[in-house]
C-alpha positions in Angstrom: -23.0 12.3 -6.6 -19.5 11.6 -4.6 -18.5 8.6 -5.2 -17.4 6.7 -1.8 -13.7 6.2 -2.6 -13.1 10.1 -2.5 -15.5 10.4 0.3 -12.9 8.5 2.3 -10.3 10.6 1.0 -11.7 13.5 1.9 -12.6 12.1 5.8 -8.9 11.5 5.4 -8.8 7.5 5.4 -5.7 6.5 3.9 -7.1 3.5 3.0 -4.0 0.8 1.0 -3.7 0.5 -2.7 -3.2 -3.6 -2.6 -2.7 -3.7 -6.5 0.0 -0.8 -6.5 1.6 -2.5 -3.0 0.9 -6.1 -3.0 -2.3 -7.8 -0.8 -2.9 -8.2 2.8 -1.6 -10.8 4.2 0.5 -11.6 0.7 2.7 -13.6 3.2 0.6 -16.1 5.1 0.6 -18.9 2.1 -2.2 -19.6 0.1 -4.5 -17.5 2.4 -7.3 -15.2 0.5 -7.7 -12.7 2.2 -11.1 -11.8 -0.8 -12.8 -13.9 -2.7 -15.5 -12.7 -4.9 -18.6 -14.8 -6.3 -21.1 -13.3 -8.6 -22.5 -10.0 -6.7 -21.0 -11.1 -3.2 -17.6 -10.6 -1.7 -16.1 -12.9 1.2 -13.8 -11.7 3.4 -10.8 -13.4 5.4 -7.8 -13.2 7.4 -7.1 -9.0 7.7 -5.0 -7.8 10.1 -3.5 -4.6 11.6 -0.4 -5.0 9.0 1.3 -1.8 7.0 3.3 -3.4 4.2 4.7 -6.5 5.4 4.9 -5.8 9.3 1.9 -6.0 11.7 1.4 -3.2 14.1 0.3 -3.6 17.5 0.7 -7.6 17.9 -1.0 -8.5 21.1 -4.4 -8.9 23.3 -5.9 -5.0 24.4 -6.0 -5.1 28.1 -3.0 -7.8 28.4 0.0 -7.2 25.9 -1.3 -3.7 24.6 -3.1 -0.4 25.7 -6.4 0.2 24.4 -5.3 3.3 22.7 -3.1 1.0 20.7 -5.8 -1.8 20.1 -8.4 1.1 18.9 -5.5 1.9 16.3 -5.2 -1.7 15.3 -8.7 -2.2 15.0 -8.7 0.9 12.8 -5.9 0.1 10.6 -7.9 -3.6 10.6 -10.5 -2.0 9.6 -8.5 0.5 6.9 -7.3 -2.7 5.2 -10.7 -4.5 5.2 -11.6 -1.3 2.5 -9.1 -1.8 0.4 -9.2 -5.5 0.1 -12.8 -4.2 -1.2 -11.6 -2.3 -3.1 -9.0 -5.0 -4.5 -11.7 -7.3 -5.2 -14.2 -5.2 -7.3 -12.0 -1.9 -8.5 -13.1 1.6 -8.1 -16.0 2.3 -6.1 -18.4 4.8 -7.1 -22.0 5.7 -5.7 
């Protein structure tokens, strides 16, 4: 069975390493960006953000292109994964 970690590797998601590069949103305070109780994990505060600088800052339609807000939204969306990934290690299955 593939496990879903190198299924997105071989898709080609570069999805983050947060514990080899430091968390999401490390610099917004005491924000959690994933908090994990028992068999659940709770999700917060993820943003389009490479290292420390968000990409694409702005509404799509009024301060950014909707090429660039479907890039944000995937990048959102890359990060989302590895905070998952953060919170309960390697995935397999």
């Amino acid at each position: 069975m593939t496990s879903a970690e190198a299924l997105a590797i071989r898709v080609g998601l570069g999805i983050p390493d947060f514990d080899r590069d430091g968390r999401c949103g490390a610099d917004y305070g005491a924000m959690k960006p994933v908090h994990r109780v028992v068999g659940l994990v709770f999700l917060s505060g993820h943003v389009a953000q490479i290292g420390t600088s968000i990409i694409h800052k702005g509404r799509p339609g009024a301060d950014v292109t909707v090429d660039r807000g479907y890039a944000a939204a995937r990048r959102t969306g890359l990060n989302v994964l590895g905070g998952i990934r953060q919170a309960v290690g390697r995935w397999t299955g």
